[in-house]
C-alpha angles and dihedrals in degrees: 000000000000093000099047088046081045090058101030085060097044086055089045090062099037089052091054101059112126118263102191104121097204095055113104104248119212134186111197124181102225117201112194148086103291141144101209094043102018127214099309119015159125137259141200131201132194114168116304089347122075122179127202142200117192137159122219120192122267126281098255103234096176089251109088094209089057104058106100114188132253133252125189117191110180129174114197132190112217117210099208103016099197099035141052113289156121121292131180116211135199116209139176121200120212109223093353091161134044118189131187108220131161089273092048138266113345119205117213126199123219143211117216124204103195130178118174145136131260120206114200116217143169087012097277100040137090140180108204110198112189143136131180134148137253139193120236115248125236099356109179119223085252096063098037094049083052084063105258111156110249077218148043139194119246134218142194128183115139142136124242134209116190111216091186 
């Protein structure tokens, strides 16, 4: 079930890339602490959509065999794309959670709801502000009797060079 809401996500996000001709397109490395873009990752405009790919570190579970890493696709909607302004994002993380239970580590994936603000400066570069919250994906009884949260807040404050 993780797998197929892992790809159906991934495919959620790929169908949606913008398909307008006459809009200025930008890819921008984006270093931060972010989940729509993770710690390290790309991005891609078109027009008012951007989509991202990021990778964050592993959950640390204690076993070091057990720690996946994680994988962060986002997809955002700027409201003034070549300006400062408000976006809302929409981002899925790959193995957010890791959880010990009686048949071993389980890996949960999340759903992050993000708004925020991105501020353009120096001509390529951008300081994106946001914050926003998402449920976890998938949580057994076990884990949620355990007390893990069936939700977690999200965050987004990175820096962006556009290489193109």
């Amino acid at each position: 079930m993780k797998t197929f809401l892992s790809v159906a996500g991934v495919c959620c996000l790929l169908l949606s890339v913008p398909s307008q001709v006459d809009g200025q397109d930008h890819i921008r490395a984006r270093l931060g602490i972010s989940t729509v873009s993770g710690v390290l990752g790309l991005e891609y405009q078109k027009d008012n959509f951007a989509l991202d790919l990021g990778f964050l570190p592993p959950v640390d579970t204690g076993l070091l065999d057990e720690d996946k890493p994680r994988i962060a696709i986002g997809a955002r909607y700027l409201m003034a794309p070549e300006a400062n302004g408000l976006f809302g994002a929409l981002s899925f993380i790959m193995n957010s959670e890791a959880v010990g239970e009686t048949t071993g580590v389980e890996h949960y994936n999340a759903l992050f709801v993000t708004a925020g603000y991105r501020l353009l400066f120096a001509d390529r570069f951008d300081l994106t502000l946001g914050g926003g919250y998402g449920p976890t994906l998938g949580l057994s009884k076990e884990a949620e009797q355990g007390g893990v949260d069936s939700g977690t807040p999200s965050i987004d404050i990175t820096l962006g060079y556009a290489i193109k």
